[in-house]
C-alpha positions as CSV (number, residue, x, y, z in Angstrom):
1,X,-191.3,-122.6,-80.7
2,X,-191.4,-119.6,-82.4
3,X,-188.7,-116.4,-81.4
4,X,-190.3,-113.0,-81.6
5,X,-187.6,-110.1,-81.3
6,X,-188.1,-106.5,-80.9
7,X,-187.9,-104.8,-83.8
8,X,-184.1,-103.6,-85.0
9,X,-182.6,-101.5,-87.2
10,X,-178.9,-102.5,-88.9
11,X,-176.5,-98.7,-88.7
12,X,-175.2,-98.0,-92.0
13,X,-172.1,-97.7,-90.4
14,X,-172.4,-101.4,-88.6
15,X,-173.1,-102.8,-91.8
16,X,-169.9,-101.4,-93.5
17,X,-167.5,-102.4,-90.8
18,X,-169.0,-106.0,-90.9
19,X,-169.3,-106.3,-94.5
20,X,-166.0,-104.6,-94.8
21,X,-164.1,-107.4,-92.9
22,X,-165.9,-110.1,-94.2
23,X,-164.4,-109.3,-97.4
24,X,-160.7,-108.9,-96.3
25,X,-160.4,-111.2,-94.2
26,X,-162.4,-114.2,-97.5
27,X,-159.9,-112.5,-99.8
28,X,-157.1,-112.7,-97.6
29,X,-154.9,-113.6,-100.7
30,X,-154.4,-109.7,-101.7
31,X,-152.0,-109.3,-98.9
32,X,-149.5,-111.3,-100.1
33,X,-149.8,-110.2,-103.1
34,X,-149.5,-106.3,-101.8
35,X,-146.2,-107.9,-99.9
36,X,-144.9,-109.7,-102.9
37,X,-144.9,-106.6,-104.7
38,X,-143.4,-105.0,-101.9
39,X,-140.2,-107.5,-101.9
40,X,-139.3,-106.1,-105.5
41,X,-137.3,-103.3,-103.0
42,X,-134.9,-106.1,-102.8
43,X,-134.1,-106.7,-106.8
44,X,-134.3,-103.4,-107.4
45,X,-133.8,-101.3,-104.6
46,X,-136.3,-98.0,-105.0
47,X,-138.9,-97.0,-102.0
48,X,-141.2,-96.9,-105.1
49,X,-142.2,-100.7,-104.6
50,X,-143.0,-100.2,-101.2
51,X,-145.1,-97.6,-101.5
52,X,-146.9,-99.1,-104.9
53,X,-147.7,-102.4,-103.1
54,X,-149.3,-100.1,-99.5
55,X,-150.9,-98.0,-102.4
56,X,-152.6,-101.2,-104.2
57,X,-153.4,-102.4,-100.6
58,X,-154.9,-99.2,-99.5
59,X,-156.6,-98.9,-103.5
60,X,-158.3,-102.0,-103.0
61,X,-159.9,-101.5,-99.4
62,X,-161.1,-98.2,-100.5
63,X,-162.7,-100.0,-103.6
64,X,-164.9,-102.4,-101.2
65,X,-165.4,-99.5,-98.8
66,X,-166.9,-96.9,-101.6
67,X,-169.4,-100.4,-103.0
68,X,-170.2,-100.9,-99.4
69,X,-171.1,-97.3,-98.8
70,X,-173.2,-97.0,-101.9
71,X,-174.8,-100.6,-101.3
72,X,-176.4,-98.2,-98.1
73,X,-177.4,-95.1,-100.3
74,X,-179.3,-97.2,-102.9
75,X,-183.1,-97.0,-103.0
76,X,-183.4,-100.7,-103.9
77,X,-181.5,-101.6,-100.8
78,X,-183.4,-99.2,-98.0
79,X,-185.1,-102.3,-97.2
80,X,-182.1,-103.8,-95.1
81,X,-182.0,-100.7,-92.9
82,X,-185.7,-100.2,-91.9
83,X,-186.6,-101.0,-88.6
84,X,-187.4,-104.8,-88.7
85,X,-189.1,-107.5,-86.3
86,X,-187.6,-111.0,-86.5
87,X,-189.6,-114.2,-86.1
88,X,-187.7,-117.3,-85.9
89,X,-188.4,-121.0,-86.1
90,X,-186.5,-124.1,-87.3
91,X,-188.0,-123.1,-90.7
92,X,-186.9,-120.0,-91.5
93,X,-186.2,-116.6,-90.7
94,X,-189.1,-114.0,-90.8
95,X,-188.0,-110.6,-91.5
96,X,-191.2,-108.3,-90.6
97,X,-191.2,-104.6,-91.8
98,X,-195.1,-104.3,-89.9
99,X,-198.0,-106.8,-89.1
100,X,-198.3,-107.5,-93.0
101,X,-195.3,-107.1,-95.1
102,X,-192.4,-109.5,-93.8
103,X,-189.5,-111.5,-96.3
104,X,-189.0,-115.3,-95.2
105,X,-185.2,-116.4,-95.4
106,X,-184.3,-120.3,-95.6
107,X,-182.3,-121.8,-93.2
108,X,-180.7,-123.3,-96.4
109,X,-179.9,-120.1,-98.0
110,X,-177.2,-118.9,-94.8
111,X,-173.8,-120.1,-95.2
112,X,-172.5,-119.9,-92.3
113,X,-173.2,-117.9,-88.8
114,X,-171.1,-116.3,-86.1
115,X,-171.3,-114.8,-82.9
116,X,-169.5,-111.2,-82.7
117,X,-169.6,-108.4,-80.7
118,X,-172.7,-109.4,-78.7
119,X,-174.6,-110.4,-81.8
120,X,-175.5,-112.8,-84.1
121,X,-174.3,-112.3,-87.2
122,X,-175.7,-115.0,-90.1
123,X,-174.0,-114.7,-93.8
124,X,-176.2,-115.1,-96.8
125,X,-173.2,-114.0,-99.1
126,X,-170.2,-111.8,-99.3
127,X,-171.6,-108.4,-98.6
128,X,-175.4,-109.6,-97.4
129,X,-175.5,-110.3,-93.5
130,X,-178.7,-111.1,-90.8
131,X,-177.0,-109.0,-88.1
132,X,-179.6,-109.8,-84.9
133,X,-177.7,-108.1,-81.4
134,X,-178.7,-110.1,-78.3
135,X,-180.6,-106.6,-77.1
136,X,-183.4,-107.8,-79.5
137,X,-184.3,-111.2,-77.6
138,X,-187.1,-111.1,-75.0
139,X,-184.7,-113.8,-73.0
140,X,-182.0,-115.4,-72.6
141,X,-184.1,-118.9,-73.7
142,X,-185.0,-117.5,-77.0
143,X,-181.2,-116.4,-77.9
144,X,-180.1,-119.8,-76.4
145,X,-182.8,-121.4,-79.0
146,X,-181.4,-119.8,-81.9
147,X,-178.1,-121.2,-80.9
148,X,-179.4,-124.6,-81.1
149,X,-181.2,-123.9,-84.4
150,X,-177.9,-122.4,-85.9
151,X,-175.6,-125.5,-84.2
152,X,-178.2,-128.2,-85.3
153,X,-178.4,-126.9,-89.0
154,X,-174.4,-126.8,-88.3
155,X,-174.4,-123.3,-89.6
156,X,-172.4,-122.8,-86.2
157,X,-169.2,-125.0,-84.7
């Protein structure tokens, strides 16, 4: 069986928010850090600490915020947010721009796949996402296909 979706196109501002808490919450690790620096109030008491480990925090979420932002204004990347068809099979992923220009994805190159906020959401790496909204299923059969797909390739618990 082969799932043919209406075509999609990912917001800009989707893709940061997803992308954007991918990467806090696989580098989870800077927040103790940020609260470890924040303890040094208590060797040396000074409101400087505090507000040097919320600054480094708040630094470093900017950081991925301003890459993710500019990963949407670059020329080389305007291909994620045109207006797409998906064909899916138990081979691959089809990503059609029309009729004759489409990018195959292997099952083999997602790490991992999620359901959020009534959509699929399949991870190819830290900041590169299939985002695929239930909207863009003809049925309920097709979405419930792709969950079998994703569970049966155990891309999804």
């Amino acid at each position: 069986m082969i799932v043919k979706t209406k075509k999609y196109q990912l917001p800009t501002g989707t893709y940061i928010k997803i992308a954007l808490a991918n990467v806090l919450k696989q580098q989870w690790w800077v927040i103790p850090i940020a609260i470890a620096i924040m303890c040094g109030y208590f060797w040396i008491p000074s409101i400087w600490w505090i507000i040097g480990g919320l600054l480094g925090y708040g630094l470093y979420v900017l950081f991925w915020a301003i890459q993710f932002t500019g990963v949407t204004q670059m020329e080389q990347n305007k291909m994620i947010f045109e207006k797409m068809a998906y064909e899916i099979d138990s081979r691959q992923i089809l990503m059609k721009i029309n009729p004759k220009q489409g990018m195959p994805v292997q099952w083999n190159m997602i790490k991992s796949a999620q359901i959020k906020n009534e959509a699929y959401l399949l991870y190819l790496s830290k900041a590169q996402f299939i985002h695929l909204p239930f909207r863009i299923f003809n049925s309920e059969n097709e979405r419930k296909f792709l969950e079998t797909i994703l569970k049966r390739k155990e891309l999804m618990k």
